[in-house]
C-alpha positions in Angstrom: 0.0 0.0 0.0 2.9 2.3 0.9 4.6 1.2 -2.4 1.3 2.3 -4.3 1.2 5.9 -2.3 5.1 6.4 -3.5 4.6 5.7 -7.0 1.3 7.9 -7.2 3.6 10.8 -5.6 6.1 10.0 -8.0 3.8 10.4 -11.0 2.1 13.7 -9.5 5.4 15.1 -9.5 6.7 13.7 -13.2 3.2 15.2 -14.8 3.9 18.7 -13.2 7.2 18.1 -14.6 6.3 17.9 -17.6 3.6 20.6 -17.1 6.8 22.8 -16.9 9.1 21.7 -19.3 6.4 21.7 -22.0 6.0 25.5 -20.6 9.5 26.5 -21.0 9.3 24.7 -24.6 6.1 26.7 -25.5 7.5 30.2 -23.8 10.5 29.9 -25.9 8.7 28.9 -29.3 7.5 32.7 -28.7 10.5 34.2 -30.1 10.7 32.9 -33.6 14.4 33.5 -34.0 15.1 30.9 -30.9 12.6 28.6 -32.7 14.2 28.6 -35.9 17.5 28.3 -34.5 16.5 25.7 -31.7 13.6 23.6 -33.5 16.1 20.2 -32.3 16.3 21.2 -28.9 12.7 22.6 -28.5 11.7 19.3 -30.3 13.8 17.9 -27.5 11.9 19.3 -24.7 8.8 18.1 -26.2 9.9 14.8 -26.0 11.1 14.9 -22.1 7.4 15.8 -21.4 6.3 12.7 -23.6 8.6 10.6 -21.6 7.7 12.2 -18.1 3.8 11.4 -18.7 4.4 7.6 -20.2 6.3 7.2 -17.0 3.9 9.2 -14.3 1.2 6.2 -16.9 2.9 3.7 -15.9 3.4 4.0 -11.9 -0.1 4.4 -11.7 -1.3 1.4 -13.6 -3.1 -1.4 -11.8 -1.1 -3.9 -14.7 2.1 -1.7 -15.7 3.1 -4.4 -18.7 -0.4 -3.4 -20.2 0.4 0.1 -20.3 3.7 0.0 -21.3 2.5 -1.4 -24.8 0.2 2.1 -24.7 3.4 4.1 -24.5 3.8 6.1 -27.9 7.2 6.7 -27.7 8.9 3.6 -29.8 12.2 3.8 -28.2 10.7 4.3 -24.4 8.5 1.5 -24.8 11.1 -1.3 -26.2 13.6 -0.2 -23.1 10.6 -0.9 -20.4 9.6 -4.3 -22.4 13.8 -5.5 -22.3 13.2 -4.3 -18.3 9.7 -6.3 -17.3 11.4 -9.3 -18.8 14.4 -9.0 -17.0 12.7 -9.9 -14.2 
């Protein structure tokens, strides 16, 4: 029960996480020169936020191999398959 309580804390805080970063991503795609110049790394950020809420997802799940085959991101998704069948 304990365990449960940690890893629904843990995902609270990864979703604002990712709240923030796609924030900083957004507040920065205001200034068109820092876009154009930075698509890669604002792409990048994108993508943390991505991972953040597949991984808040999946410590909430009542059956986490279930949702790890809902996880969008291709390369996320293989790495959490080679680590539930490491097990």
């Amino acid at each position: 029960m304990a365990n449960q309580a940690t890893h629904r804390q843990i995902a609270v805080v990864l979703e604002e996480l990712a709240q923030e970063v796609e924030a900083l991503g957004a507040k920065l795609c205001t200034d068109m020169d820092i876009a154009m110049r930075h698509m890669d790394s604002l792409q990048g950020i994108d993508l943390i936020a991505q991972k953040q809420r597949s991984l808040a997802a999946l410590l909430e799940a009542d059956c986490p191999m279930e949702q790890v085959e809902k996880i969008a991101i291709d390369v996320l998704r293989e790495r959490m398959r080679m680590l539930g069948t490491a097990h």
